[in-house]
C-alpha positions as CSV (number, residue, x, y, z in Angstrom):
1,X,0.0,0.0,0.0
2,X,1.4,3.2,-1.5
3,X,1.2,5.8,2.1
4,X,2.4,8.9,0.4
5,X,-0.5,10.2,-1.1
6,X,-1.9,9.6,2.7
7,X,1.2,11.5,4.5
8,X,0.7,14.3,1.8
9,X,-3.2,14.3,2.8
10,X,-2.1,15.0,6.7
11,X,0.5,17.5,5.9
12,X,-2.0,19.5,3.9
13,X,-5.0,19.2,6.4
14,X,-2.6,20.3,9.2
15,X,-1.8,23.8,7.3
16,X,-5.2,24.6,6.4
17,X,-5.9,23.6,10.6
18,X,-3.2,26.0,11.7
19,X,-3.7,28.7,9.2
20,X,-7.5,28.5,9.9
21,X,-6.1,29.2,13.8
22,X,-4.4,32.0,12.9
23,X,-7.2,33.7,11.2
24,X,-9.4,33.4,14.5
25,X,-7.2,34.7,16.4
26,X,-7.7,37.8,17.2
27,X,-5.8,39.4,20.4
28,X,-2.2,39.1,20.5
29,X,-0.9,39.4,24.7
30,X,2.6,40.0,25.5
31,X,3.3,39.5,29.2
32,X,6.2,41.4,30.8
33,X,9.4,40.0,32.1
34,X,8.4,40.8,35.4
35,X,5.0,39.7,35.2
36,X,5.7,36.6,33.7
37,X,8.1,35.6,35.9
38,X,6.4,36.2,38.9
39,X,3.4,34.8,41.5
40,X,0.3,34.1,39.4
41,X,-2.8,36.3,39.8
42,X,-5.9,34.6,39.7
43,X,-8.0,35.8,36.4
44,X,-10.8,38.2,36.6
45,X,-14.2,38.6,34.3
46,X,-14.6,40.8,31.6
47,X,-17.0,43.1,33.5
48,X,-14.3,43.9,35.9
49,X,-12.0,45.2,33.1
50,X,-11.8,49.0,32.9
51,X,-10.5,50.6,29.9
52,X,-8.7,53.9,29.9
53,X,-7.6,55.8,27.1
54,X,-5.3,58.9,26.0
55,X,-3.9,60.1,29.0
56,X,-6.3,59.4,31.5
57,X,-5.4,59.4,35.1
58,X,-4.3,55.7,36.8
59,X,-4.1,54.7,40.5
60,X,-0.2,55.1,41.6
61,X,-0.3,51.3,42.2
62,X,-1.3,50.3,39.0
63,X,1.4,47.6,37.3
64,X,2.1,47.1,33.6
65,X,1.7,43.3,33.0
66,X,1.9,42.8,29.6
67,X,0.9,44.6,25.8
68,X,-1.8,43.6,23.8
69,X,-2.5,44.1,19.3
70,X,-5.9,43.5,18.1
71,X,-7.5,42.9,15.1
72,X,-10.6,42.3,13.7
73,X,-10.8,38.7,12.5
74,X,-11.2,37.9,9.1
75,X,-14.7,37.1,8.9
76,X,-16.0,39.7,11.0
77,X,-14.8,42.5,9.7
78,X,-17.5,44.9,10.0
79,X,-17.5,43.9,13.7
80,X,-17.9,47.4,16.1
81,X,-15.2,49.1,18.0
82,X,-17.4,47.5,21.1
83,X,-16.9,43.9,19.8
84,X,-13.6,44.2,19.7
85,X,-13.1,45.7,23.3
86,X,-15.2,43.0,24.8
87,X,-12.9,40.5,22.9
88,X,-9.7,42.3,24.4
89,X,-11.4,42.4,27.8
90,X,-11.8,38.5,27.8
91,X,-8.5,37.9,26.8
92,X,-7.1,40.0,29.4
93,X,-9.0,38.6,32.2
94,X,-7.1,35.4,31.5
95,X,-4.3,37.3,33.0
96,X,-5.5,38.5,35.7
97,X,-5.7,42.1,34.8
98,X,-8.1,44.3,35.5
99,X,-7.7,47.4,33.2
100,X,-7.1,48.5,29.6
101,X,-4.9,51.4,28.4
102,X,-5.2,52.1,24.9
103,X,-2.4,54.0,22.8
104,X,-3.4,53.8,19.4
105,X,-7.1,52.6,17.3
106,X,-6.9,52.6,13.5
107,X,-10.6,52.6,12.2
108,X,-11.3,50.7,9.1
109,X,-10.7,52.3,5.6
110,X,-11.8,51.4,2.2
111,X,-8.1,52.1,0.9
112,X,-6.5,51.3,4.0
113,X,-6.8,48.3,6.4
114,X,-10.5,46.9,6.4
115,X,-10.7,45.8,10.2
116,X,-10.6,47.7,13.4
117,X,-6.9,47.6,14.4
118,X,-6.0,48.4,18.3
119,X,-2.9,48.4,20.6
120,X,-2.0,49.1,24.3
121,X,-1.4,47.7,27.6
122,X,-3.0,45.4,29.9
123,X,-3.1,46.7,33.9
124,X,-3.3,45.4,37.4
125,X,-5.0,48.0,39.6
126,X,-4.7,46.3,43.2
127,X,-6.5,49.7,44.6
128,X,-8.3,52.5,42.4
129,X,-6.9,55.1,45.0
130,X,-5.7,58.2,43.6
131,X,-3.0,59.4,45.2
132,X,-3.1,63.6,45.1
133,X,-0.8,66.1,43.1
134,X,1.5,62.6,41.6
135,X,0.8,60.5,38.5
136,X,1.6,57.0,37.4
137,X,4.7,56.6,35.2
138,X,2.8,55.2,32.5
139,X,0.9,58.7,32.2
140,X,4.5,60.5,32.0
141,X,5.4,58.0,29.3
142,X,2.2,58.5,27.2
143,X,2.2,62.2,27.6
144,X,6.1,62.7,26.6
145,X,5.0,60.4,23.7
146,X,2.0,62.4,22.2
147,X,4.6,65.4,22.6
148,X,6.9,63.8,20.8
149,X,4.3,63.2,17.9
150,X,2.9,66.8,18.3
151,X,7.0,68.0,17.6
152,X,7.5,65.8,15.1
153,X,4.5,66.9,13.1
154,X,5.3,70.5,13.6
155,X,9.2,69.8,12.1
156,X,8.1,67.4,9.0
157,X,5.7,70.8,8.8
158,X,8.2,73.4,8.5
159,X,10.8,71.1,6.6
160,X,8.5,70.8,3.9
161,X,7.3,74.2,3.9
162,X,11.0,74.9,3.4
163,X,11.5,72.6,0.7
164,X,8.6,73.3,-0.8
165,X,7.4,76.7,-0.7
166,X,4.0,77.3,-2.1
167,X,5.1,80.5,-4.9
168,X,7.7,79.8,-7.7
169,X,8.3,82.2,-10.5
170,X,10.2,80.3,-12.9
171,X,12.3,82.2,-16.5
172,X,14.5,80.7,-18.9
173,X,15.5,80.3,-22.2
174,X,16.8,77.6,-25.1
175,X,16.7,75.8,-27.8
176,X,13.9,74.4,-29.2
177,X,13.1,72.0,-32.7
178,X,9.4,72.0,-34.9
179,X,8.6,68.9,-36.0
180,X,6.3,69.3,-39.0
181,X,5.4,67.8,-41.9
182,X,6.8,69.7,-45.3
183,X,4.5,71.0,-47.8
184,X,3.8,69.4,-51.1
185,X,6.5,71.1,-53.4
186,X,8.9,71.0,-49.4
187,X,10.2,74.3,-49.4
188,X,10.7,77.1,-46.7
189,X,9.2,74.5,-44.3
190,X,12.4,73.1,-42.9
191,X,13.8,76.8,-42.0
192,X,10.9,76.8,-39.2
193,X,12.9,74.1,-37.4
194,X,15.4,75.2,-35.2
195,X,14.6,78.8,-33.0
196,X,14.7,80.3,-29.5
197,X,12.6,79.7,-26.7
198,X,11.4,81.9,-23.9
199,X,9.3,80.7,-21.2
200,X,8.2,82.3,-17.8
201,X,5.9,80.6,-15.2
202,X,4.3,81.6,-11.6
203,X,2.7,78.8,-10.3
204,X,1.0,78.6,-6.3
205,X,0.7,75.3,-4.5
206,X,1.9,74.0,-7.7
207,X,-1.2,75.9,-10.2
208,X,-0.5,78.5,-12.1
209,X,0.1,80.2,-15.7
210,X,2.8,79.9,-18.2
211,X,4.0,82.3,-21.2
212,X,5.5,80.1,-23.9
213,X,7.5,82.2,-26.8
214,X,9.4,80.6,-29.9
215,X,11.5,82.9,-31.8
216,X,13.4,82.5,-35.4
217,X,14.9,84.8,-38.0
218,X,16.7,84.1,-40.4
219,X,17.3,84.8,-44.4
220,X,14.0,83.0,-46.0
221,X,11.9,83.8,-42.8
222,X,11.0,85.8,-39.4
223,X,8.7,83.4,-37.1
224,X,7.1,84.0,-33.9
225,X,4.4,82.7,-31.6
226,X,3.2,83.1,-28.2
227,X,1.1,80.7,-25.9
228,X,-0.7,81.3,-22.5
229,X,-1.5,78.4,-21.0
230,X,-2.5,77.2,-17.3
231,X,-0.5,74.7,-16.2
232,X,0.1,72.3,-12.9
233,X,3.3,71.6,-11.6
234,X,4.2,68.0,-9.4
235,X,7.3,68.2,-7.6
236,X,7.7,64.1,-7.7
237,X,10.7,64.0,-5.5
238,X,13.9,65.6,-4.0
239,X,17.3,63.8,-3.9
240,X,21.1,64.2,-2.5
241,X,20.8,66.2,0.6
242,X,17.4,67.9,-0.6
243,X,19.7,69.7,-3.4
244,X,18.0,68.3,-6.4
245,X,14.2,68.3,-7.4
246,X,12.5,66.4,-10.4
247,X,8.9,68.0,-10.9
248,X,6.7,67.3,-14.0
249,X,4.6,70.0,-15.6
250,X,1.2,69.9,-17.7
251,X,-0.9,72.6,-19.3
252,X,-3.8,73.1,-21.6
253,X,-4.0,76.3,-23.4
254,X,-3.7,78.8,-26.6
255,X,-1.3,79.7,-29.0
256,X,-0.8,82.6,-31.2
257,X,1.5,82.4,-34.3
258,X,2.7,84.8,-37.2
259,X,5.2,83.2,-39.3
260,X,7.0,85.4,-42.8
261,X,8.2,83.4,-45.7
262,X,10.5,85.5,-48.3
263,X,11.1,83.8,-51.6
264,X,14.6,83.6,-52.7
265,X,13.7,84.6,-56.3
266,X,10.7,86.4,-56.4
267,X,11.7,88.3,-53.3
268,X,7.9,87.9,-52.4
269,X,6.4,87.9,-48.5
270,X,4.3,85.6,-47.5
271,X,2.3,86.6,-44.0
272,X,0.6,83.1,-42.2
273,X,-0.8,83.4,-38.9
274,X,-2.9,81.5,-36.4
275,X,-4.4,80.5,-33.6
276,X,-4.0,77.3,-31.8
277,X,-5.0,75.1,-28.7
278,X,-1.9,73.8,-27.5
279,X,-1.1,70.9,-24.6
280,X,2.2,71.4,-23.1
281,X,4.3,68.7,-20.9
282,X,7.8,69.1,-19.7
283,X,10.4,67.1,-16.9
284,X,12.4,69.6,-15.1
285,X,15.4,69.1,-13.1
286,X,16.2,72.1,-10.4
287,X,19.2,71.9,-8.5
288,X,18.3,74.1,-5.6
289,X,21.3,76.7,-5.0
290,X,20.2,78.6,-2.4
291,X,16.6,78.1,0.4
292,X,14.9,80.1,-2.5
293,X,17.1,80.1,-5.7
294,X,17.3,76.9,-8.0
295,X,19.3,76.5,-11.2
296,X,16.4,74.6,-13.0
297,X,16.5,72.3,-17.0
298,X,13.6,71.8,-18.4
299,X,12.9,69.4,-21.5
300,X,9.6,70.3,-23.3
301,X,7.1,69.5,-25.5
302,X,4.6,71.3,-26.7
303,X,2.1,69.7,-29.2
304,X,0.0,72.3,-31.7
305,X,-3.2,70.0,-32.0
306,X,-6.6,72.0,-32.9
307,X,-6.8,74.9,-34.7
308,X,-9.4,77.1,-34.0
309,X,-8.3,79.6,-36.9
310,X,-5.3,79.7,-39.3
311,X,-4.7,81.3,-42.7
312,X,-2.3,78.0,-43.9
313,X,-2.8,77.0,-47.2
314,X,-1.7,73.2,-45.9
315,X,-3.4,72.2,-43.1
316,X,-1.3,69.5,-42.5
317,X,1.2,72.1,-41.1
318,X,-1.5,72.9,-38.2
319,X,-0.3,70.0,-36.7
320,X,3.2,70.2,-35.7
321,X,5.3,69.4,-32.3
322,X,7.7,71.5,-30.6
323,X,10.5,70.2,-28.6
324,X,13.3,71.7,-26.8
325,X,15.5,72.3,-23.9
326,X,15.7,75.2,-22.1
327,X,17.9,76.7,-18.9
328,X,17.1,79.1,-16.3
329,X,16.0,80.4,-12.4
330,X,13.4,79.1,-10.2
331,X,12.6,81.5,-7.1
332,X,10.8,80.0,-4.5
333,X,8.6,82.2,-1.3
């Protein structure tokens, strides 16, 4: 008789018994040191069990026996905070104690934890005597703690209000490239690709407005156009000693465009102009100099996509891409 398939069969139905355990279990006790090493105290009932929380008052006598975690089993998870407590209550009075002092509750969440989630410590009040003008250590412990949160709170506040200050005016200029498609004989087309590009930006709590300008002149033509366009600003991230920043910026807005075309022979002008809606993206990378003063790259494109009114005799040139790179300041208050 073959007892593998029998031995696999017990192995299997011992992890689904243990892991079904785990799932109903729901307090977690810790005794202390002390505590557990110590004379045994006969357990107590639930309903002797009082429960204290922040930093309530505690008899002088009170003893720290142990720490408790709870969690809302698995399947009852839209069990009340009152469920719970009664659970932790039971458990405790296993152990003798008589009180409950709660640090921290985390209350379910739909993107979060699904369960009520609880920790603290489990007490031994011998007497519920308060003794006048004196606390119990464990009140000094939990009130240096919450003002060590508060402080911490209050720095994490002002760092990032440092390192991220809600104005920024932003200038610079550079190079930027059209990418567009030539015309059907392809001339004077190509000359529109390489110009200069001004840009200037205030944004607040990282919404704002930006002025887009792309300049060329040369022999065949004079080119320029001019964009407004809101724009939101994500600083992703800061790195090596909070020197460096990597934001992303995205915008949705107008563009305004007169371009000349001279003919080499004929000496002729030709005037086209426009109007545009214009989507605008860019990575920039600020290396911040000074508390307010960044040196700051940005790579950009900005994609002419509808046009609301234009005077081109090709429409295909309506749709056209400008890319570029481009150096300058950010000032931050």
């Amino acid at each position: 008789m073959n007892t593998r398939p029998s031995i696999l069969l017990v192995f299997i139905c011992t992890l689904l018994l243990c892991s079904c355990k785990s799932l109903d279990k729901t307090v977690d006790i810790s005794l202390t040191e002390n505590y557990y090493t110590g004379s045994f105290v006969r357990p107590t009932t639930p309903d002797k069990v009082r429960v204290y929380t922040d930093n309530a008052p505690l008899p002088l006598t009170t003893e720290v026996i142990g720490k408790f975690a709870a969690t809302d089993p698995e399947a009852r998870r839209n069990a009340s905070l009152d469920v719970l407590l009664d659970t932790v209550k039971k458990e405790a009075s296993r152990f003798g104690a008589n009180g409950l002092f709660l640090t921290d509750h985390y209350k379910p969440h739909w993107l979060g934890n699904p369960q009520h989630v609880m920790y603290g410590y489990i007490l031994l009040q011998p007497d519920t005597i308060l003794k006048p003008n004196r606390e119990h250590p464990l009140n000094t412990a939990i009130r240096e703690h919450l003002e060590r949160e508060e402080a911490k709170k209050l720095a994490e506040k002002e760092e990032l209000k440092r390192l991220y200050p809600p104005h920024q005016f932003y200038l610079s200029a550079g190079f930027s490239n059209l990418m567009q498609p030539k015309d059907a004989e392809g001339t004077y087309r190509s000359e529109l690709t390489n110009g200069l590009n001004l840009q200037a930006s205030y944004t607040y709590n990282g919404y704002g407005i930006l002025y887009s300008g792309r300049y060329v002149n040369c022999d065949a033509l004079q080119s320029n156009s001019h964009s407004i366009i809101p724009i939101f600003l994500s600083i992703n991230t800061a790195h090596k000693n909070e020197k460096l920043f990597i934001s992303m910026v995205y915008g949705i807005g107008c563009q305004w465009e007169n371009v000349f075309l001279k003919s080499p022979s004929t000496e002729a002008v030709q005037h086209i102009s426009g109007r545009r809606a214009v989507i605008y993206a860019a990575i920039e990378y600020e290396y911040r100099i000074r508390q307010h003063w960044g040196l700051a790259t940005r790579f950009h494109v900005h994609d002419w996509g509808v046009t609301k009114r234009n005077d081109y005799q090709d429409k295909a040139t309506a749709k056209c891409s400008e890319y570029g790179i481009s150096l300058g300041f950010n000032y931050h208050f």
